[in-house]
C-alpha positions in Angstrom: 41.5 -23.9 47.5 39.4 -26.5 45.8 36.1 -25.6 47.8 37.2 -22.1 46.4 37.4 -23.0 42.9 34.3 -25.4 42.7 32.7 -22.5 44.1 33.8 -20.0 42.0 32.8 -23.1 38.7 28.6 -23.0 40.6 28.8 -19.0 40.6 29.6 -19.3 36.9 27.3 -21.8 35.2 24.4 -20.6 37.9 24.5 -17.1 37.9 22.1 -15.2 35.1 24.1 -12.8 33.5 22.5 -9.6 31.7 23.2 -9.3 28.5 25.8 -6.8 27.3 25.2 -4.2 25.3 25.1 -6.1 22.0 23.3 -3.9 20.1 25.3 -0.5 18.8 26.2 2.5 20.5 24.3 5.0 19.5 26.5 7.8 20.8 29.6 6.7 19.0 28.2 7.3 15.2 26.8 10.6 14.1 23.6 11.4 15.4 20.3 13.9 15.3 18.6 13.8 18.6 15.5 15.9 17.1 12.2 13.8 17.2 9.0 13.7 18.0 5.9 11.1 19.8 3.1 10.5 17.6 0.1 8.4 17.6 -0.9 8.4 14.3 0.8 6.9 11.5 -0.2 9.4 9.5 2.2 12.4 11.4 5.5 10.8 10.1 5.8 13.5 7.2 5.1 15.8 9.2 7.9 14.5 11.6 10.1 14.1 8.7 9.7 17.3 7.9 10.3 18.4 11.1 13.6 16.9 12.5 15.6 15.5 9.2 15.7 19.9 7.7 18.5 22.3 8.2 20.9 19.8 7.9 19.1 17.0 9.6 18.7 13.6 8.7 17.6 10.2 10.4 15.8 12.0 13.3 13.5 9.6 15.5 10.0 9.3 16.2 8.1 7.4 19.4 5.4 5.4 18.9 3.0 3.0 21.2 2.2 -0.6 20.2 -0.7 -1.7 22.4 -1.3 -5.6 22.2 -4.9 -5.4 20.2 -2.5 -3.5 17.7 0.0 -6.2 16.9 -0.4 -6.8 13.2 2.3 -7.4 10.9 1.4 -5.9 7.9 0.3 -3.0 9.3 3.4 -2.3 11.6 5.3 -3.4 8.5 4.2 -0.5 6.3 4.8 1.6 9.4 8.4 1.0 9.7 9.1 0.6 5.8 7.4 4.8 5.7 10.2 4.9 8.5 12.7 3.8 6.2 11.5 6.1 3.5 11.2 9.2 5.5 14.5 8.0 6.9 13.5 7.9 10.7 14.2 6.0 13.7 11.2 4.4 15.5 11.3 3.9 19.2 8.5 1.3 20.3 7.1 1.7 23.4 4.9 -1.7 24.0 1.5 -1.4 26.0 -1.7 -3.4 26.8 -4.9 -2.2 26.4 -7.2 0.5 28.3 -9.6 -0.9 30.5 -11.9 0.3 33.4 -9.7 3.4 33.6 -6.2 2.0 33.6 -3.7 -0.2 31.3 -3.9 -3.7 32.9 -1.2 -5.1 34.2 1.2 -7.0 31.4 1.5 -10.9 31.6 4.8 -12.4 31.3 3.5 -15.2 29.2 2.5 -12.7 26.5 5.8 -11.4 26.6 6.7 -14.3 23.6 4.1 -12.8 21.6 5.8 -9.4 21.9 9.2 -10.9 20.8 7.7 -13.1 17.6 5.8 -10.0 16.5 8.9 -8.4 16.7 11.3 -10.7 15.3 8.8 -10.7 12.4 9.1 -7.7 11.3 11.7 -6.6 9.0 13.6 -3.4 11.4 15.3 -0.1 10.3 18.1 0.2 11.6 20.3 -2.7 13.6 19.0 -1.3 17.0 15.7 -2.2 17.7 14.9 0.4 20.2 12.4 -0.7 22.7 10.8 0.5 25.9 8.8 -1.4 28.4 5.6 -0.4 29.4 5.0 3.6 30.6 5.4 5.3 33.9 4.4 2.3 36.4 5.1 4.6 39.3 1.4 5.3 38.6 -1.6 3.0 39.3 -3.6 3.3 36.2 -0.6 2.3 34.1 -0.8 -1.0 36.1 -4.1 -1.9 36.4 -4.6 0.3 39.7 -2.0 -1.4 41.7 1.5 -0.2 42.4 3.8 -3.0 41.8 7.7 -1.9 42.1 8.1 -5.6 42.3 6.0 -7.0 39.3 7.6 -4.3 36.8 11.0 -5.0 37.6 10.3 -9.0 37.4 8.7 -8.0 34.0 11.4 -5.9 32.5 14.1 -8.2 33.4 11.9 -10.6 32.1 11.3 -9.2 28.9 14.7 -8.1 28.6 16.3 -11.8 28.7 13.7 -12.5 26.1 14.5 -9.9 23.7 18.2 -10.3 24.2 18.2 -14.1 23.6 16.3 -13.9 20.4 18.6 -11.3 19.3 21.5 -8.8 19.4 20.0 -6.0 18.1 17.1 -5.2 20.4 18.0 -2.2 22.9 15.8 -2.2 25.9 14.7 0.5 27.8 12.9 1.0 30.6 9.7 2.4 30.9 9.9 6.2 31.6 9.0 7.4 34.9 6.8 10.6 36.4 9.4 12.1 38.3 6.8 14.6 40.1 5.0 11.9 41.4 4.4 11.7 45.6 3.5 8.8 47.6 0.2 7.9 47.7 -3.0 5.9 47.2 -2.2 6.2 43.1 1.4 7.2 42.6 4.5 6.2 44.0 7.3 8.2 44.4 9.7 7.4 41.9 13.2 7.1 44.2 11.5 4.6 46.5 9.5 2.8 43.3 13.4 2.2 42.2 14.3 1.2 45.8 12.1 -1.5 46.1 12.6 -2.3 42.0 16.3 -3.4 42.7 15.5 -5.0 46.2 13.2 -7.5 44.6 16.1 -7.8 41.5 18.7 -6.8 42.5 20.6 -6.3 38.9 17.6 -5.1 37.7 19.3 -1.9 35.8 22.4 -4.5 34.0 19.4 -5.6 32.1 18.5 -2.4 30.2 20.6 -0.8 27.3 19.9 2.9 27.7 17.4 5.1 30.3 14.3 6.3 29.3 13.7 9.9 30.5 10.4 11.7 31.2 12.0 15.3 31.7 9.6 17.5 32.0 9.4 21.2 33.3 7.8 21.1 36.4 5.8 21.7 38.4 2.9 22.1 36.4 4.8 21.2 33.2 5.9 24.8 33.1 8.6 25.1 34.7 12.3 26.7 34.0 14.2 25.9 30.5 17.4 26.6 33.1 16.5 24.8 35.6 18.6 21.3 36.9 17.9 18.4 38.8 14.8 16.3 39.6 11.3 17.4 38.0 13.0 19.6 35.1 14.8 19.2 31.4 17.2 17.9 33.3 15.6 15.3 35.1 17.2 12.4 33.4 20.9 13.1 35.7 19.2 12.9 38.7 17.4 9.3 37.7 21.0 8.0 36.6 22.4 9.1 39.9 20.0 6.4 41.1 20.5 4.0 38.9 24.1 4.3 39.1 25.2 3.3 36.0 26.4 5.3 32.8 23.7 4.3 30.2 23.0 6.5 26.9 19.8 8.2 27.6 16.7 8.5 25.5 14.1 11.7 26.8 10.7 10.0 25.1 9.0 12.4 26.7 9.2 16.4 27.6 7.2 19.6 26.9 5.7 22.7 28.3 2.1 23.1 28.6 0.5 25.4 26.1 -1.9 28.2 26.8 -3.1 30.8 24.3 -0.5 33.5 26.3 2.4 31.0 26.0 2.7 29.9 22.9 5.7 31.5 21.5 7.0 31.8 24.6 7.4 27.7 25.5 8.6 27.7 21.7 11.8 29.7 22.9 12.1 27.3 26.1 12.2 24.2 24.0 14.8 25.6 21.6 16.7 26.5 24.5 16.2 22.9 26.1 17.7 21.7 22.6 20.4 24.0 21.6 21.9 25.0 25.1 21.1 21.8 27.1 20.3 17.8 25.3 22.2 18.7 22.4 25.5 20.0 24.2 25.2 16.2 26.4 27.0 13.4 24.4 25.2 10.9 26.8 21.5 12.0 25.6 20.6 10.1 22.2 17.2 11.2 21.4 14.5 13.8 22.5 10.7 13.1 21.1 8.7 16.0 22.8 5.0 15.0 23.6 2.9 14.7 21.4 2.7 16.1 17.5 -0.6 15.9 17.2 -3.5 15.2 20.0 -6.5 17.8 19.3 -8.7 16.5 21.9 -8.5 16.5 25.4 -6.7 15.4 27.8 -3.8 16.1 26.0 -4.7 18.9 23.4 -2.5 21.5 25.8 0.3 19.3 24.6 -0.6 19.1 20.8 1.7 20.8 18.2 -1.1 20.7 16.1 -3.7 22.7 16.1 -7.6 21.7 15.5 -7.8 23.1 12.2 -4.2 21.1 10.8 -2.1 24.2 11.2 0.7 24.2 14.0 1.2 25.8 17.1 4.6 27.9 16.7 6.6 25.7 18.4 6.6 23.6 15.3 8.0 26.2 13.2 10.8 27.0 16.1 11.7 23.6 16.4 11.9 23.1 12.8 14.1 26.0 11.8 17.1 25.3 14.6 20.5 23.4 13.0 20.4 20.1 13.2 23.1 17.0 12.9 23.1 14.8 10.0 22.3 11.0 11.5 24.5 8.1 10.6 22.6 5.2 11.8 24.0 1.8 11.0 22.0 -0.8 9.2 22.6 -4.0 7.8 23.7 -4.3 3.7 23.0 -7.7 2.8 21.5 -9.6 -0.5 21.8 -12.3 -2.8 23.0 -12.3 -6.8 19.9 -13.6 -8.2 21.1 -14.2 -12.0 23.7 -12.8 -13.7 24.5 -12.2 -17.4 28.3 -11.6 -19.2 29.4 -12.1 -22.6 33.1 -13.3 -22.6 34.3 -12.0 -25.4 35.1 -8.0 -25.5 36.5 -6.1 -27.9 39.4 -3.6 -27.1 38.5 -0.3 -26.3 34.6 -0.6 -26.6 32.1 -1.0 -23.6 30.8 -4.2 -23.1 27.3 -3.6 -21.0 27.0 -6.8 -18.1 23.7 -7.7 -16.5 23.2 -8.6 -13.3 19.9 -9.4 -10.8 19.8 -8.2 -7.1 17.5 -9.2 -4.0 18.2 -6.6 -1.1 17.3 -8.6 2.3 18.8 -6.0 4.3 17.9 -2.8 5.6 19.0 -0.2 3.6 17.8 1.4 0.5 20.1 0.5 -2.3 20.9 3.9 -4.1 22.5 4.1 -7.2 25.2 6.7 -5.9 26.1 4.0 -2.9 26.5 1.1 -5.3 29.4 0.0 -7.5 30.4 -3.1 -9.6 33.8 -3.4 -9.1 37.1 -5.9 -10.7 38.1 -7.1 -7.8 41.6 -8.4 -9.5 42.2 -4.9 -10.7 43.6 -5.5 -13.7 43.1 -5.0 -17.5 39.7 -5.1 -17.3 38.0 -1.1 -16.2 34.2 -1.6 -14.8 32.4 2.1 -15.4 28.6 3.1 -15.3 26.7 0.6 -12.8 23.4 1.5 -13.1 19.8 0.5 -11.6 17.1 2.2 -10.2 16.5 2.3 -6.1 15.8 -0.9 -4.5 14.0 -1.5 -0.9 14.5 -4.2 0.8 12.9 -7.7 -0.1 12.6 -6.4 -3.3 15.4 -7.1 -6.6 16.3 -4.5 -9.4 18.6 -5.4 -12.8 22.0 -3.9 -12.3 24.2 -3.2 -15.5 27.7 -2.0 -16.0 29.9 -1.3 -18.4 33.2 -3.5 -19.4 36.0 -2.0 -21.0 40.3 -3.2 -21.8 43.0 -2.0 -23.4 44.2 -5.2 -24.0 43.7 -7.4 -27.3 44.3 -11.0 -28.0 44.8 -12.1 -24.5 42.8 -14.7 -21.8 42.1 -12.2 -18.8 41.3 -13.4 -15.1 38.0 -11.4 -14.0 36.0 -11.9 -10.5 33.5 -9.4 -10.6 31.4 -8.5 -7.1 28.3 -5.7 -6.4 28.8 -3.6 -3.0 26.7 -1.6 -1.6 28.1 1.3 1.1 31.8 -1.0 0.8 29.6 -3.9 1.7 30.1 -6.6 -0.6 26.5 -8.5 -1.4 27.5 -11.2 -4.1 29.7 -12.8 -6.8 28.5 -11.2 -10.3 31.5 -13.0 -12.4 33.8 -15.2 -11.7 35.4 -16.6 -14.7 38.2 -16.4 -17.8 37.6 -13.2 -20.6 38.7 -13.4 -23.8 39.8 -9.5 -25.3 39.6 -9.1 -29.1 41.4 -6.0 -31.2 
């Protein structure tokens, strides 16, 4: 019994545990799975304006972060026009394109990727990340197949993110499901095989899947059709990984010709309305790609060469869509604060008040109240101030009013913002006059 329980003492402080899904649940607040993979910056109107309509809001977009690219201010801006347009980014990180093929990531740049990160100033509380793209293929990994080197570098990269902080949500890298065996693919059931033999946990180390369901063969495949190589791909990869994670598609689509367009329109609205959207399980869907007019992925585009779109733009913009209630934080200081202590009965005393937001949020007027937190003779009406992003402070002023006269009145005054509290306006002793 006492081998038994020393035992049972070296499995515990030895063992590495994968972290838990700290990070939110997607799939338990409302969500809008509509969005879109860009490469430019520039398309996130355009994305806006495509997923967050007909009822949609906080839709999501993909985006690649190659390790040239890794600047702060830049990214910054990037995720602040997220904020704005109210969408939610999902970060695929990459290396950089050399001699034909993205060489193969370094686990001592991995810290760099997590201080770049944890330097920037997110969205939302998840911090959606996915490692590295489809290394079931050799030019993806610097024109070797490596099963064992990506798995030692997601779990690697994983841990990292995990122990920095809470909020990141790893995924892994999407896989080409179509793929064979060869001298430059791999097929993707025995890439996974050979993942988990070399780490055996390998998959308790990612938050959610991420899915590259496309319609094959030839990326034109059926709208109704199930199981490996189609819109459904995804179920067939989680029967492999055996586990129930929330899924992510970051990347689908037909291939256009000029006698398909409208028809591969129809498909995807199908793939949305009758399919993803009807699985609790799937989180987002960001087609590939908005805009690309050059080859070798114009076929994919959704924009043509002269700025117009293709119509699967238009068809994918006008279907209903869910209003998205992503959580993010609501925190601030109380920078200074101004209250006269005398007020007169039945007259509105105006208070003054200075606010930091260092959260996430945009502080809206219609979200934001000062409120008597004694609830007692003393009515607080009218707070006012114009929007404020975060890292930036606004003044805040309220009106005071009582019915009372010739009395000493206990008052502890606080701002919230969404029921969050940020701050202490007042705390103190008022003196009513008739």
């Amino acid at each position: 019994m006492v081998k038994l329980f020393l035992n049972l003492i070296i499995f515990i402080l030895f063992t590495p545990f994968a972290s838990s899904v700290n990070a939110y649940d997607p799939s338990i607040v409302a969500n809008n799975i509509y969005g879109m993979g860009i490469i430019n910056h520039s398309d996130l109107e355009d994305v806006k304006n495509l997923v967050n309509v007909n009822g949609g809001d906080w839709g999501y977009v993909t985006v690649v972060i190659t390790e040239k690219d890794r600047d702060i201010k830049i990214w910054q801006k990037f995720l602040d026009d997220c904020r704005k347009y109210h969408l939610i980014p999902i970060v695929r990180v990459a290396t950089t394109f050399e001699n034909g093929s993205w060489q193969i990531p370094e686990i001592n740049e991995i810290d760099s990727w997590v201080n770049f990160f944890n330097s920037l100033n997110w969205v939302i509380e998840n911090r959606y990340i996915v490692i590295a793209n489809e290394p079931n293929h050799s030019k993806e990994w610097g024109g070797k197949i490596d099963p064992e080197g990506y798995a030692l570098y997601l779990k690697t990269f994983a841990e990292r993110l995990h122990n920095t902080n809470k909020d990141y949500f790893v995924l892994n890298a999407g896989f080409d499901q179509s793929a064979s065996n060869s001298r430059i693919t791999m097929d993707q059931k025995l890439f996974m095989q050979r993942m988990v033999k070399a780490v055996p946990n390998i998959f308790t180390f990612i938050d959610g899947w991420s899915s590259h369901s496309y319609p094959n063969p030839a990326f034109s495949g059926s709208e109704k059709a199930i199981g490996r190589k189609t819109i459904r791909g995804y179920e067939w990869e989680l029967s492999l990984v055996k586990k129930n994670l929330p899924v992510f598609i970051t990347e689908t689509g037909w291939i256009r010709t000029i006698k398909n367009e409208e028809l591969i329109a129809k498909k995807l609205r199908h793939a949305y309305e009758e399919v993803w959207s009807k699985n609790k399980q799937i989180v987002a869907v960001t087609p590939f790609i908005l805009s690309y007019t050059q080859d070798p992925f114009y076929e994919f585009s959704w924009k043509n060469k002269d700025g117009s779109f293709f119509p699967i733009y238009n068809e994918i913009q006008g279907t209903n869509k869910t209003t998205g209630r992503p959580v993010q934080k609501i925190t601030g200081e109380i920078v200074f604060n101004f209250i006269n202590p005398l007020i007169f009965k039945g007259k509105d005393q105006k208070g003054f008040t200075i606010v930091k937001n260092t959260g996430q949020a945009v502080w809206n007027q219609s979200e934001s109240h000062v409120i008597n937190e004694l609830n007692n003779e003393i009515s607080v009406s009218n707070t006012k101030f114009n929007q404020i992003e975060p890292f930036n402070s606004g003044l805040v002023v309220y009106s005071l009013n009582t019915s009372e006269k010739n009395k000493v009145v206990d008052l502890k005054l606080g701002f919230y913002v969404r029921g969050e509290k940020i701050g202490d306006v007042f705390s103190g002793k008022i003196i009513t006059l008739p």
